[in-house]
MDAnalysis code that builds the backbone (N, CA, C; Angstrom):
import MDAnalysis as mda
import numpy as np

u = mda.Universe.empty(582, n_residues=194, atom_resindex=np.repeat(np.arange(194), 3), trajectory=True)
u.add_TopologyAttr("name", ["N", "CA", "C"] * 194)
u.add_TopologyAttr("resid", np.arange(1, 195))
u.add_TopologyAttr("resname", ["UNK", "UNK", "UNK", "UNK", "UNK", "UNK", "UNK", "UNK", "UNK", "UNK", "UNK", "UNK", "UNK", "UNK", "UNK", "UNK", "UNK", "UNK", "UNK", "UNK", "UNK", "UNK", "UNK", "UNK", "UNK", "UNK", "UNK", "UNK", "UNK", "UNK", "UNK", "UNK", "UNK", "UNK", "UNK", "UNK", "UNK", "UNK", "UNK", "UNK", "UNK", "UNK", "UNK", "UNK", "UNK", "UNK", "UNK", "UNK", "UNK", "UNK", "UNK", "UNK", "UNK", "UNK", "UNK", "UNK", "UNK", "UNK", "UNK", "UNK", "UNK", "UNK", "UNK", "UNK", "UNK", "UNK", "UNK", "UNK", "UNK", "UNK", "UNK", "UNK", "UNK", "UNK", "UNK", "UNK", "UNK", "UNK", "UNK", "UNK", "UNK", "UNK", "UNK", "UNK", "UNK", "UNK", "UNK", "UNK", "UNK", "UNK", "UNK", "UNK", "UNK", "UNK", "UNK", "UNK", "UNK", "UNK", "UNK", "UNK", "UNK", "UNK", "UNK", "UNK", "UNK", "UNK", "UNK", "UNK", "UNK", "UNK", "UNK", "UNK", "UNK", "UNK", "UNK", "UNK", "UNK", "UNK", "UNK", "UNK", "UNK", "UNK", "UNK", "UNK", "UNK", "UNK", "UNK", "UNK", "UNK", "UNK", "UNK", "UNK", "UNK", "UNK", "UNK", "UNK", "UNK", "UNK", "UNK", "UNK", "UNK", "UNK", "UNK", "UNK", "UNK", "UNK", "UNK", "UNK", "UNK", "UNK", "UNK", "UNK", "UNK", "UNK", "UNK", "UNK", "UNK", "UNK", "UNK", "UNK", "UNK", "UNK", "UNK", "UNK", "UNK", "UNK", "UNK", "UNK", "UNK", "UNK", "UNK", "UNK", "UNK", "UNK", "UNK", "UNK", "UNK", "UNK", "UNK", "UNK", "UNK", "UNK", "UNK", "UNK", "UNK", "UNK", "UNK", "UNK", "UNK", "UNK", "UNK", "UNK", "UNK", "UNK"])
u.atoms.positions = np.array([
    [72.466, 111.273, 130.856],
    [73.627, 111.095, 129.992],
    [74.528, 112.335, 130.000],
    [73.738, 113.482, 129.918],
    [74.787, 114.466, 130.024],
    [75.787, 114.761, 131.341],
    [74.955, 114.402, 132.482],
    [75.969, 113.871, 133.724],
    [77.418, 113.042, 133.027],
    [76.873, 112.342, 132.656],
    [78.685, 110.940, 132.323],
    [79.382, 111.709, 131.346],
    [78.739, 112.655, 130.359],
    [79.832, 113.338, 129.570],
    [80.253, 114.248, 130.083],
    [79.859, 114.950, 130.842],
    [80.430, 115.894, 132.036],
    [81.331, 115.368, 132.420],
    [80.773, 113.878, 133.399],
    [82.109, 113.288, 134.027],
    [83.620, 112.899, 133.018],
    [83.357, 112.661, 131.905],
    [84.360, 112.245, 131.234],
    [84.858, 113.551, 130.820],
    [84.592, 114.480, 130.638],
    [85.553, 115.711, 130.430],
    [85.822, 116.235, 131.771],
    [85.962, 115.830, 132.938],
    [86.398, 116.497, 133.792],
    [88.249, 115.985, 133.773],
    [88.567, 117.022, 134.741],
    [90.398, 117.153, 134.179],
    [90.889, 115.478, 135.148],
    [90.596, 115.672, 135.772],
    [91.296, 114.205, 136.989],
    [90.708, 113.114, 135.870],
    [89.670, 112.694, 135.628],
    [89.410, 112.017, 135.055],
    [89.811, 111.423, 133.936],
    [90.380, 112.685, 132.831],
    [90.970, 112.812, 131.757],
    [92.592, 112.201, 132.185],
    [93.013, 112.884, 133.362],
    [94.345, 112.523, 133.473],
    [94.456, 110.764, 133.634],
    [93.571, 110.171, 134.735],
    [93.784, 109.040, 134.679],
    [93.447, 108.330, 133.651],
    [92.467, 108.692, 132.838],
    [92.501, 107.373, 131.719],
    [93.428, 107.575, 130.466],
    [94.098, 108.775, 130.784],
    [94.759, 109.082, 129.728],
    [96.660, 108.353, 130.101],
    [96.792, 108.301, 131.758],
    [97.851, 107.776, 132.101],
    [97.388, 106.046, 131.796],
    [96.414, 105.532, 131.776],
    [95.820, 104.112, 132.022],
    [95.968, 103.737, 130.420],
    [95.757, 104.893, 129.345],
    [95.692, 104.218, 128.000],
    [97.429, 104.476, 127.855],
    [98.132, 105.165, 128.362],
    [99.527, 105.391, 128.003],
    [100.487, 103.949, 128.169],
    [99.798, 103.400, 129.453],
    [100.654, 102.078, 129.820],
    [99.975, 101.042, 128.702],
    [98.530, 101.051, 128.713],
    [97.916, 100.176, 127.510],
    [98.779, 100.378, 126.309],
    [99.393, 101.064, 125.766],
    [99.769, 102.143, 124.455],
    [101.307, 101.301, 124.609],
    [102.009, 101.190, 125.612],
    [102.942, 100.421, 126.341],
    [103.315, 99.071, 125.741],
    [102.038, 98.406, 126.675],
    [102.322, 97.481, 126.891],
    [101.898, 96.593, 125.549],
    [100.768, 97.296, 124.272],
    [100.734, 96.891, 123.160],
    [101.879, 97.122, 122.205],
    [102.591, 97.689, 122.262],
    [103.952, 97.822, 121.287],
    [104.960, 96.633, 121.753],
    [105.033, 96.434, 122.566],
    [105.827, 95.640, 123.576],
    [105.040, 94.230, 123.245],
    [103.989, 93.965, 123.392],
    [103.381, 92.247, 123.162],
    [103.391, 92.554, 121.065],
    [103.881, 93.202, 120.225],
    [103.976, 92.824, 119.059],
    [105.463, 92.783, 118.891],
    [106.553, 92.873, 119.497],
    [107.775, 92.581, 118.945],
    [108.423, 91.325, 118.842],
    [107.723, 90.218, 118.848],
    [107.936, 89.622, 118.068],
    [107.866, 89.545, 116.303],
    [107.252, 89.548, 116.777],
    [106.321, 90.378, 115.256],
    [106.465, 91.927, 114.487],
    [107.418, 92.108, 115.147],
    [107.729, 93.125, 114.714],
    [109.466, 93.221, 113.717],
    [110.284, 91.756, 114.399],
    [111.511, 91.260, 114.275],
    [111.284, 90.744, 112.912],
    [110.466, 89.802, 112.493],
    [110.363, 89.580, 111.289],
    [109.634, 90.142, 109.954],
    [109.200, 91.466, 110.202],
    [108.372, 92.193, 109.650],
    [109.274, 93.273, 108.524],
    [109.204, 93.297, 107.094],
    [110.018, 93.726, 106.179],
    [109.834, 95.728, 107.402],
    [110.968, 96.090, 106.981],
    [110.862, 97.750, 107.398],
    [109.986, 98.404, 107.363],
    [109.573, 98.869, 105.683],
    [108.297, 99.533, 105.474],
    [106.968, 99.087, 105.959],
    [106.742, 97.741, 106.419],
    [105.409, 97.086, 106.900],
    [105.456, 97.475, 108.495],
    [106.454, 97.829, 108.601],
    [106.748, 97.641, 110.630],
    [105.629, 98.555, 111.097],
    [105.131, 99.914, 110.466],
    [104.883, 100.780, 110.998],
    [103.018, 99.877, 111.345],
    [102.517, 98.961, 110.476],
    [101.404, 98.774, 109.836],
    [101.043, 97.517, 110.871],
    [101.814, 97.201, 111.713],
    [101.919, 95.763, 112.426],
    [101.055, 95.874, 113.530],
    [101.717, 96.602, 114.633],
    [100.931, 96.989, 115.637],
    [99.397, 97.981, 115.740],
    [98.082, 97.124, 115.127],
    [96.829, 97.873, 115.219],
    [96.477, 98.136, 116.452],
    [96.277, 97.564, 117.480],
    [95.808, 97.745, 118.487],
    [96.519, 99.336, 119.612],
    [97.933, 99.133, 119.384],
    [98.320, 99.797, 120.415],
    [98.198, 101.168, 119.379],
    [98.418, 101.399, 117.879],
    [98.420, 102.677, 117.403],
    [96.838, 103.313, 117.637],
    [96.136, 102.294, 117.428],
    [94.481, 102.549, 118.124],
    [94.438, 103.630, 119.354],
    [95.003, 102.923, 120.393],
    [95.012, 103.574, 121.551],
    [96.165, 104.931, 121.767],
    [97.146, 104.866, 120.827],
    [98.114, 105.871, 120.729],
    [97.179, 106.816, 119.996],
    [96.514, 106.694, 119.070],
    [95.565, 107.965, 118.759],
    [94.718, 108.553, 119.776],
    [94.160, 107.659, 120.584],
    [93.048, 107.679, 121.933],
    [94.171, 108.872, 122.950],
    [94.957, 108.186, 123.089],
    [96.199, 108.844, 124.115],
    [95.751, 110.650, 123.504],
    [96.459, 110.869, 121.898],
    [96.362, 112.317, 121.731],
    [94.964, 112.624, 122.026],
    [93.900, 111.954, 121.870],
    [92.765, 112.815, 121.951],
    [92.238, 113.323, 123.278],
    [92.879, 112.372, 124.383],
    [92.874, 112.527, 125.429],
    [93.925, 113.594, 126.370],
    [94.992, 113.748, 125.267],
    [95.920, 115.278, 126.050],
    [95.087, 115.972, 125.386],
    [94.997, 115.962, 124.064],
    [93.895, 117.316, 123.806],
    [92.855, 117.651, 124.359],
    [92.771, 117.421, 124.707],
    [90.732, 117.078, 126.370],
    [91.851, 117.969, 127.201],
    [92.643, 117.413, 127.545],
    [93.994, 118.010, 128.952],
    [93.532, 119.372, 128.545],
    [94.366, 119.470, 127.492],
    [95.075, 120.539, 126.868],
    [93.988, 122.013, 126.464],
    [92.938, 121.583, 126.695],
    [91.695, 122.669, 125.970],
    [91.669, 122.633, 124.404],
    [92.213, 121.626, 124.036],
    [92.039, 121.699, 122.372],
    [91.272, 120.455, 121.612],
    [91.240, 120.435, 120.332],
    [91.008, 119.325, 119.734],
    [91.224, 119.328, 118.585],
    [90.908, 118.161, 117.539],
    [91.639, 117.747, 116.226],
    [90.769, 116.280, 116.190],
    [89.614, 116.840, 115.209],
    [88.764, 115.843, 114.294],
    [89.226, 114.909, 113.856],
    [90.144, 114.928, 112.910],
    [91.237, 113.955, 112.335],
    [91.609, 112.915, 113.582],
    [92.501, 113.090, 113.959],
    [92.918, 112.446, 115.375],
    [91.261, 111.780, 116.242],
    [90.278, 112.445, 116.175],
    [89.232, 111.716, 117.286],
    [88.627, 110.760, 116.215],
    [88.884, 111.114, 115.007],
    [88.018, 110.308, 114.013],
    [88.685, 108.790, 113.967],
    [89.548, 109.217, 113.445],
    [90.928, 107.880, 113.672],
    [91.185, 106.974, 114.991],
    [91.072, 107.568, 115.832],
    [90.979, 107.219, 117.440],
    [89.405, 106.111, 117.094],
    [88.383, 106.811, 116.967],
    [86.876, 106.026, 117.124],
    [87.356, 104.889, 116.126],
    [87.638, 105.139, 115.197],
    [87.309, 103.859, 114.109],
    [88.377, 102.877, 114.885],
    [89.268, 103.583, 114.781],
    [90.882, 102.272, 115.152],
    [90.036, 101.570, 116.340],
    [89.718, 102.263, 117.521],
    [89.496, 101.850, 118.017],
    [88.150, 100.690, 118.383],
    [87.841, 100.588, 118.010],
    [86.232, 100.434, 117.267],
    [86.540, 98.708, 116.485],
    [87.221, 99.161, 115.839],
    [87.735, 97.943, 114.750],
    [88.678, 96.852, 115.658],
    [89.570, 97.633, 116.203],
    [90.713, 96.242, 116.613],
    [90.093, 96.410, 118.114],
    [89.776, 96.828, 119.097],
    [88.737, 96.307, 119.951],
    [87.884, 95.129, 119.701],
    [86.790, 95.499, 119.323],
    [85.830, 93.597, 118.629],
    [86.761, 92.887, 117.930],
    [87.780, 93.322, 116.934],
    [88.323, 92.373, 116.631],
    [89.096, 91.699, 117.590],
    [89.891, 92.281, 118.243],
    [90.646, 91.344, 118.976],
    [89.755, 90.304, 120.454],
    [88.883, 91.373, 120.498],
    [87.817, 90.198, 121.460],
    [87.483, 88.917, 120.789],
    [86.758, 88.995, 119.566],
    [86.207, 87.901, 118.318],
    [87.413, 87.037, 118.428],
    [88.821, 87.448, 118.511],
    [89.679, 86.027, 117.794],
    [90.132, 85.447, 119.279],
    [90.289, 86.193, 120.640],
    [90.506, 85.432, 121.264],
    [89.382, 84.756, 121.804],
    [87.795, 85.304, 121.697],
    [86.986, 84.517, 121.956],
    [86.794, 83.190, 121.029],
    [87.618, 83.072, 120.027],
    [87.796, 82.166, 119.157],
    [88.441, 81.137, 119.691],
    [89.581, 81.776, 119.999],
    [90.992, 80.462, 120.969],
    [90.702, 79.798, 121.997],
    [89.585, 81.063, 122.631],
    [88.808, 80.017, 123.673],
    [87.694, 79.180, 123.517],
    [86.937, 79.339, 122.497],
    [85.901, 78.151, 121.890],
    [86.869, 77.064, 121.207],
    [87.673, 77.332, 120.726],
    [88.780, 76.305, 120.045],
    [89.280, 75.121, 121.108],
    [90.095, 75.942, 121.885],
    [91.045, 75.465, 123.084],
    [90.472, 75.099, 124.095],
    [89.269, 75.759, 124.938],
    [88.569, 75.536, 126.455],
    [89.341, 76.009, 126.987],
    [90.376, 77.264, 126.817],
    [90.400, 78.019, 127.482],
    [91.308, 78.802, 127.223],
    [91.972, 79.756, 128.043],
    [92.782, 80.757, 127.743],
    [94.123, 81.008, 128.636],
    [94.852, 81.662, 128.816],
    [96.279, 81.745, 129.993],
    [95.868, 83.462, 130.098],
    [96.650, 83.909, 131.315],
    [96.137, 85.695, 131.954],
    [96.125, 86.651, 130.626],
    [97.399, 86.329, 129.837],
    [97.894, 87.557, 129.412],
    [96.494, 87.677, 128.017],
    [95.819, 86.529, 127.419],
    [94.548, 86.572, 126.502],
    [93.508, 86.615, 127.053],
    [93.246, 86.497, 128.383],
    [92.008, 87.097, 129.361],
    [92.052, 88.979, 129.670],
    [93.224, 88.912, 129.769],
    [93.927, 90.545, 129.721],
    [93.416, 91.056, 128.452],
    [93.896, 90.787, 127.226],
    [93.888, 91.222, 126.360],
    [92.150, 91.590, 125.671],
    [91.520, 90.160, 126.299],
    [89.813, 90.580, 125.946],
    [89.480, 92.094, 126.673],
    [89.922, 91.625, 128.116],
    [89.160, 93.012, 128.854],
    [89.796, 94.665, 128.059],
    [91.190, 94.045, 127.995],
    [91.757, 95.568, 127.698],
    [91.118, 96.328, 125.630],
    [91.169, 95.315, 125.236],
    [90.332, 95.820, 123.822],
    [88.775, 95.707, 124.148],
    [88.215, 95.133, 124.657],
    [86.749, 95.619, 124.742],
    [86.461, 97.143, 125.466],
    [87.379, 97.046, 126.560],
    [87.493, 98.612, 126.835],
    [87.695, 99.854, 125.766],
    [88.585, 99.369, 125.252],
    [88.992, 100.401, 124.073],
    [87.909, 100.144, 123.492],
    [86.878, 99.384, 122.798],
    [85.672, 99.860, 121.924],
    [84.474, 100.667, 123.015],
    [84.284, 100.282, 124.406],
    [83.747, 100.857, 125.161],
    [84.360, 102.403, 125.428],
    [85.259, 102.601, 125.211],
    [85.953, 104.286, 125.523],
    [85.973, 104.789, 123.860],
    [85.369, 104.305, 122.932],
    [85.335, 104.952, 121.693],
    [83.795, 105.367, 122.013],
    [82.438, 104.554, 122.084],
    [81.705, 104.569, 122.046],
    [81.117, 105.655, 123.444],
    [81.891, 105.520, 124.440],
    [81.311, 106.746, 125.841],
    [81.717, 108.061, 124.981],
    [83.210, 108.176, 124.356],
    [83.817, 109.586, 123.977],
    [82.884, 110.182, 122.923],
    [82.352, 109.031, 121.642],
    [81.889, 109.965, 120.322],
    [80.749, 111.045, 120.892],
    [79.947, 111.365, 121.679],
    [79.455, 112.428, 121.423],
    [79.903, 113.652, 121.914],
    [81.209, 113.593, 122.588],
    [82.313, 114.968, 122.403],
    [83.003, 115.042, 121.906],
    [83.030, 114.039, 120.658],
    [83.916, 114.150, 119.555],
    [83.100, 115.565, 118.323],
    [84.522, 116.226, 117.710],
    [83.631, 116.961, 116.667],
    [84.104, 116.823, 115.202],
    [83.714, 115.468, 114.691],
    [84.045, 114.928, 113.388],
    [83.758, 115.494, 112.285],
    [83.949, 115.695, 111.508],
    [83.250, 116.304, 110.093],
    [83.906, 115.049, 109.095],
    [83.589, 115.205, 107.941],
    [82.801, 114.022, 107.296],
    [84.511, 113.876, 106.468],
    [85.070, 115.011, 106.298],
    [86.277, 114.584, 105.619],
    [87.174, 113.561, 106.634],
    [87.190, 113.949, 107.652],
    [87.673, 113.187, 108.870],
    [87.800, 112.086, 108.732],
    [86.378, 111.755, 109.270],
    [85.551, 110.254, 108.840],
    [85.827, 110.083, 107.575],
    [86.239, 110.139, 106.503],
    [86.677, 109.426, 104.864],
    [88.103, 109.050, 105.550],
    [89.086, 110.291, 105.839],
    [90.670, 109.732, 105.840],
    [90.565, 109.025, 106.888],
    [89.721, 108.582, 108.156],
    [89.694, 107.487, 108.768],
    [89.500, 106.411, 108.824],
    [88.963, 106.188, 107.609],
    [87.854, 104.655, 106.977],
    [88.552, 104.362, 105.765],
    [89.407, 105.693, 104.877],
    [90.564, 105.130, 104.218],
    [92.111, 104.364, 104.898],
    [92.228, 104.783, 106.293],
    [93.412, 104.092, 107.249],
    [92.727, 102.634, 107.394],
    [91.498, 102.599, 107.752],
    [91.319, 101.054, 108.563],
    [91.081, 99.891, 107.465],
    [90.305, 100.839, 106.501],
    [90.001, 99.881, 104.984],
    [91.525, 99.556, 104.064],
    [92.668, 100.502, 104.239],
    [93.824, 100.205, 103.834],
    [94.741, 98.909, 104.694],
    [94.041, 98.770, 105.864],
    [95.153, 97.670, 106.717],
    [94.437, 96.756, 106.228],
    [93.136, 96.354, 105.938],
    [92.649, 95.127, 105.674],
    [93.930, 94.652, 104.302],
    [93.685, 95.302, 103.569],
    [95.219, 94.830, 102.384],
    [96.290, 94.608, 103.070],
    [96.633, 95.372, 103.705],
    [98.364, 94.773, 104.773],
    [97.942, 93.668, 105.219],
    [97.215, 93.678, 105.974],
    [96.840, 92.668, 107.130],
    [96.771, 91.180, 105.870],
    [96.287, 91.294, 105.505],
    [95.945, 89.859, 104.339],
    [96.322, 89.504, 103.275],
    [97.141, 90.658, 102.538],
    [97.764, 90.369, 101.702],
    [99.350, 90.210, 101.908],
    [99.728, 91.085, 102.545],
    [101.023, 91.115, 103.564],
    [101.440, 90.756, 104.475],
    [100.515, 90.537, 104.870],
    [100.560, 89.693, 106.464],
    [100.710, 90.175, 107.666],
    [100.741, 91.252, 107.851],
    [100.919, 92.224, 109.192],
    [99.435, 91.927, 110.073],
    [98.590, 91.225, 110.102],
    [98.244, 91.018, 110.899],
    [98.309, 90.304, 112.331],
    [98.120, 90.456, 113.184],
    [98.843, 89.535, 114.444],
    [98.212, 87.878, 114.046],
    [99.544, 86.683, 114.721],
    [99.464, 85.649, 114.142],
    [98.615, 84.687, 115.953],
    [97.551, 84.388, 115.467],
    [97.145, 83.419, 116.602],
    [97.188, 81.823, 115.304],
    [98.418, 81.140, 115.971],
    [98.906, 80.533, 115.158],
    [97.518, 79.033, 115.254],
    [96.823, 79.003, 116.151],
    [95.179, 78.390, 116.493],
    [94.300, 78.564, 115.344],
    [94.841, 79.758, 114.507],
    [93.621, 80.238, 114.129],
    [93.842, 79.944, 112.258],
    [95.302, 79.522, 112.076],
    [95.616, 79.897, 110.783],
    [94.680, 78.975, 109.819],
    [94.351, 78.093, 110.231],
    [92.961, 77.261, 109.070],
    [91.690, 77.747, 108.858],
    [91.730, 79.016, 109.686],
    [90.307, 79.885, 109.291],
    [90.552, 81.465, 108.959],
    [91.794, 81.659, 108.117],
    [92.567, 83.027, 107.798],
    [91.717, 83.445, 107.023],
    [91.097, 82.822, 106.142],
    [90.215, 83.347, 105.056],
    [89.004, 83.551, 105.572],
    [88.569, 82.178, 106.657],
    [87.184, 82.779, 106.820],
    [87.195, 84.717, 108.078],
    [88.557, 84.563, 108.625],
    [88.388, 85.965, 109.844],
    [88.550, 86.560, 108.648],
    [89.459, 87.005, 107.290],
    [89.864, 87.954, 106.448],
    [88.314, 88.536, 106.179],
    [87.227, 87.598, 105.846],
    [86.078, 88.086, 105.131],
    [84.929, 88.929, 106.332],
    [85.308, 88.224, 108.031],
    [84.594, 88.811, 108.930],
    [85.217, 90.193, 109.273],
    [86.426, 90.052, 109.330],
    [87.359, 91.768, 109.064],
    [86.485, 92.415, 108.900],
    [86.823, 92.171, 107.011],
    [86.191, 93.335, 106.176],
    [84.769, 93.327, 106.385],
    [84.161, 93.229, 106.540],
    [82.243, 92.862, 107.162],
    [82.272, 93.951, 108.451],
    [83.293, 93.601, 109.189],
    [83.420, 94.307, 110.742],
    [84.337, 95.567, 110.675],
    [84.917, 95.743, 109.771],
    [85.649, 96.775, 109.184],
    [84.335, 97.760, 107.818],
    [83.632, 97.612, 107.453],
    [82.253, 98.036, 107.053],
    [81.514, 98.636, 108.105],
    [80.787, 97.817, 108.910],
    [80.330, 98.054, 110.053],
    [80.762, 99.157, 111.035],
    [81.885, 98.894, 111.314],
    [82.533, 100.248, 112.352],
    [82.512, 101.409, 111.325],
    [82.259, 101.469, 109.725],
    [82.146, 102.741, 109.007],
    [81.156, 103.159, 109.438],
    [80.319, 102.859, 109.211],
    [78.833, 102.704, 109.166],
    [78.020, 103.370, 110.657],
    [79.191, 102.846, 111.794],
    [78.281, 103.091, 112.980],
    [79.574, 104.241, 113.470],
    [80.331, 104.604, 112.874],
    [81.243, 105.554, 112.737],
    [80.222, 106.929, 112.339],
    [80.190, 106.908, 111.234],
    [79.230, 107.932, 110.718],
    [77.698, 108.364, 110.965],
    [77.312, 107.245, 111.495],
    [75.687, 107.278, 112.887],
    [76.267, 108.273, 113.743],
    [77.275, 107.586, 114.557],
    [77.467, 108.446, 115.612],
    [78.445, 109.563, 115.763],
    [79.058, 109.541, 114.759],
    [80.080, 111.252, 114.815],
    [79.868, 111.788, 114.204],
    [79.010, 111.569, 112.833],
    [78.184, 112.624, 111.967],
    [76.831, 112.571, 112.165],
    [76.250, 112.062, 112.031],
    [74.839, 111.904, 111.899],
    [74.181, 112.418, 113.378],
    [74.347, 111.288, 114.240],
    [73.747, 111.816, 115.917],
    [74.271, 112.815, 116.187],
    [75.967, 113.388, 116.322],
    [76.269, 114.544, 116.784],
    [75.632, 115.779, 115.945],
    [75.737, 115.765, 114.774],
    [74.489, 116.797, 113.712],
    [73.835, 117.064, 114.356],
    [72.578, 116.016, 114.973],
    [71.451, 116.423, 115.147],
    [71.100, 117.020, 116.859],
    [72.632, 116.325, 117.579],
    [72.835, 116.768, 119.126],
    [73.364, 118.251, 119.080],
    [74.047, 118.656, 118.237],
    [74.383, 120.206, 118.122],
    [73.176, 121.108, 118.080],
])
């Protein structure tokens, strides 16, 4: 294991996945404007989870570049990422148990968020979290569950709207969970790996 974390802090390496999450970072701001057109001002910022996920990933990844780092930022990065990763796998694996099947751009979208929970989970043990971190990070993701459901800024799979209540309650369950295995692995395991 310490081989692959080697490999992932090496600089080429860093550069490409950091150019690979930039177009991801892209091309998720870009698939919410629709949704972004009808969205009151102050909510706009709260709309797009997925791609601000990976826009945190992006800084943590110039900071790797850069010789630096910022807890805050890797903490926020793991959870965001963590959270709207499975989530967004769960609902389109939904559309496709629903429907029998899917079109490129929601086959795209599984691979590209399961990645993002797979690049949270390779990075946390060169992450260096401390526990305040992890609170203002689990206060960001536990605060969208209220946007997302009470406001509505969550993305609309219009397939899905007769089971809003039942995903709202798997959210928050899966929004628990990523706390939980948040703090295993950026406090707890890294503690005991130091």
């Amino acid at each position: 294991m310490n081989i692959l974390y080697s490999m992932l802090r090496l600089k080429p390496n860093l550069i490409a996945l950091f150019i690979i999450n930039v177009l991801g970072t892209i091309y998720g701001y870009y698939w919410y404007r629709s949704q972004l057109d009808f969205t009151p001002g102050w909510l706009k910022i709260f709309v797009p989870d997925s791609p601000t996920a990976s826009l945190f990933f992006c800084i943590v990844l110039l900071l790797f570049i850069l010789n630096k780092r910022n807890g805050l930022i890797e903490a926020l990065a793991y959870v965001s990422l963590m959270k709207y990763g499975i989530w967004a796998v769960l609902m389109n694996g939904m559309v496709l148990y629903l429907s029998g099947g899917l079109d490129a751009v929601a086959y795209l979208l599984i691979f590209s968020h399961g990645a993002m929970a797979i690049q949270a989970v390779l990075y946390a043990p060169t992450f260096k979290v401390k526990k305040w971190h992890l609170t203002v990070a689990s206060i960001w993701i536990l605060q969208d569950l209220i946007l997302d459901y009470v406001f509505g800024t969550m993305p609309e799979y219009y397939m899905l709207s007769d089971y809003r209540i039942w995903i709202a309650l798997v959210t928050f369950w899966l929004t628990i969970f990523v706390i939980l295995i948040a703090y295993y692995q950026l406090i707890f395991k890294n503690r005991a790996r130091a």
